[in-house]
VOBA-1610 file (N, C-alpha, C; in pm, whole numbers, padded with zeros to 5 digits, always signed):
BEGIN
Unk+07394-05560+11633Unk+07392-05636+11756Unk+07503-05585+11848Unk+07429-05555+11962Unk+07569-05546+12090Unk+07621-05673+12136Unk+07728-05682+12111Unk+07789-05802+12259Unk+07876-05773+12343Unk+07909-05816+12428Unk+08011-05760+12538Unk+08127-05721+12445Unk+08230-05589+12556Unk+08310-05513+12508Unk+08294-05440+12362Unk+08175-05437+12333Unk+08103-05293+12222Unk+08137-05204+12249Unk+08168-05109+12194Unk+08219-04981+12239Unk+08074-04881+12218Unk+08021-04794+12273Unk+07896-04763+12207Unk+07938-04570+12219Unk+07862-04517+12161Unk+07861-04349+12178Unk+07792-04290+12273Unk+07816-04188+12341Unk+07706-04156+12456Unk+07627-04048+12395Unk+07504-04005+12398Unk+07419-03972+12336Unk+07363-03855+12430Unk+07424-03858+12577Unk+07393-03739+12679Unk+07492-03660+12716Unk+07502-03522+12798Unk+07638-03482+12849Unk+07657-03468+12981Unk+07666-03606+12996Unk+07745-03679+13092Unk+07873-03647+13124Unk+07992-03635+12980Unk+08065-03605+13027Unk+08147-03711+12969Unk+08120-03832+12977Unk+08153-03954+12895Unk+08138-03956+12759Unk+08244-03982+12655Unk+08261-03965+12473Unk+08213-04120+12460Unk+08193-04208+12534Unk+08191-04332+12472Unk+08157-04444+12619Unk+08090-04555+12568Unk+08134-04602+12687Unk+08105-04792+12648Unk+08170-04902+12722Unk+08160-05042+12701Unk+08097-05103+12736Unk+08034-05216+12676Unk+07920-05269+12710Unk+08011-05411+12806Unk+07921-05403+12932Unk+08019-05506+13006Unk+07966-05644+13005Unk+07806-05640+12999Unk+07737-05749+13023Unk+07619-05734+12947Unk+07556-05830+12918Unk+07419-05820+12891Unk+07319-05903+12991Unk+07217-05767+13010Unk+07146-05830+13100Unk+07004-05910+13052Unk+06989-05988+13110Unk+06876-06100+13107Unk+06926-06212+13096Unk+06850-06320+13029Unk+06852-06460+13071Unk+07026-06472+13026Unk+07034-06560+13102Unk+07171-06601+13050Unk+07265-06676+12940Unk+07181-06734+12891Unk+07180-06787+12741Unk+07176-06671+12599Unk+07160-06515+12662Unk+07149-06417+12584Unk+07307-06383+12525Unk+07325-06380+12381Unk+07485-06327+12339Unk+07440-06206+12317Unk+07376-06143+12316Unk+07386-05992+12188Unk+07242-05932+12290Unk+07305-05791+12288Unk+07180-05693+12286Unk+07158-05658+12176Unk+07024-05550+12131Unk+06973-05529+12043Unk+06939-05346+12052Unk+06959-05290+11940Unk+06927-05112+11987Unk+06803-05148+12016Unk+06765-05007+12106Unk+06650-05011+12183Unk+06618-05130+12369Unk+06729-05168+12344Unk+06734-05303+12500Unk+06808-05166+12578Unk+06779-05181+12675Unk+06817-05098+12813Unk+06944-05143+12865Unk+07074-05049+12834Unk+07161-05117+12906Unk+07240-05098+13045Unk+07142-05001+13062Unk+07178-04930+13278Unk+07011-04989+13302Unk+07039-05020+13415Unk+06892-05090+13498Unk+06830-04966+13491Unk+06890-04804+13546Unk+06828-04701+13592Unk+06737-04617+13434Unk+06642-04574+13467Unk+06625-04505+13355Unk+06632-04367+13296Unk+06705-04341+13435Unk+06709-04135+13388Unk+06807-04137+13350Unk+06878-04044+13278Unk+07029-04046+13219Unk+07099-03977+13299Unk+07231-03981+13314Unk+07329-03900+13402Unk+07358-03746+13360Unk+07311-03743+13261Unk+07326-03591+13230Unk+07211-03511+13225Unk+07214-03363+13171Unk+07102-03282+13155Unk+07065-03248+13017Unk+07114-03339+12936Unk+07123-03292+12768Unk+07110-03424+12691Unk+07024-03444+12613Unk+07037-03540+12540Unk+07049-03495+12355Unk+07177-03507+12301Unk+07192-03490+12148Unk+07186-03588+12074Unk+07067-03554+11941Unk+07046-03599+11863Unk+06877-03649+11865Unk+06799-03709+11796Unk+06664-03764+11791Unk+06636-03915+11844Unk+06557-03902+11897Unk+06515-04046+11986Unk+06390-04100+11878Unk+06389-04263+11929Unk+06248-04338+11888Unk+06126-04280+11944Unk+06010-04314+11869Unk+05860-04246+11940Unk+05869-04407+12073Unk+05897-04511+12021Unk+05873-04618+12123Unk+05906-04569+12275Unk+06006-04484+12282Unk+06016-04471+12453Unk+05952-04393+12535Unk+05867-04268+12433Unk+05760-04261+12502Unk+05632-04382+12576Unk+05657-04484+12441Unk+05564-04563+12491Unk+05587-04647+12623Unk+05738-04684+12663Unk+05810-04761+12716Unk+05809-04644+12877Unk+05733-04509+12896Unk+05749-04461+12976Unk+05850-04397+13022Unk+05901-04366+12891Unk+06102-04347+12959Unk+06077-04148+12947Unk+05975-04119+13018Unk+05958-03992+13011Unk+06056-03852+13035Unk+06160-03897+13122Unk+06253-03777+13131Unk+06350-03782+13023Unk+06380-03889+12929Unk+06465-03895+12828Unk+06383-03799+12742Unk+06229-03829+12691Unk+06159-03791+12595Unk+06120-03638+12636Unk+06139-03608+12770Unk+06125-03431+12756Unk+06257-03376+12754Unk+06367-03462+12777Unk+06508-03340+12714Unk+06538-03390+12577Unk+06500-03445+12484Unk+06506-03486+12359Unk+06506-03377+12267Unk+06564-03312+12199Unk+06556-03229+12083Unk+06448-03262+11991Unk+06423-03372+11959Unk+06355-03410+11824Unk+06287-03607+11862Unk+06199-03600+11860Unk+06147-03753+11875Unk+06087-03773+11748Unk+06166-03873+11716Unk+06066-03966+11554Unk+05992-04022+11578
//
């Protein structure tokens, strides 16, 4: 479970080693994100590299520019 001030790993090269979770978005009664919850509104990543293997779900979820710089999709 994420909850605010998580520290999480960045997974693109961005440029950023790490970065904090400030809020969680949705209803407001929400404590915890969950892997796989979206935690930038935007969906392209800030970098041009993504390391390591992604879920098959975000193809499904349309998250198509993550899933063509992906090394490896499970």
């Amino acid at each position: 479970m994420i909850q605010p001030q998580t520290r999480l790993n960045v997974a693109d090269n961005s440029g950023a080693r790490e970065l904090m979770c400030i809020r969680i978005i949705g209803t407001s009664n929400r404590r915890y994100a969950h892997i796989g919850d979206v935690i930038v509104a935007e969906g392209n990543p800030k970098g041009t590299r993504i390391f390591g293997a992604i879920a098959r779900e975000l193809r499904q979820l349309n998250f198509t520019k993550i899933v063509s710089l992906a090394p490896e999709v499970l």
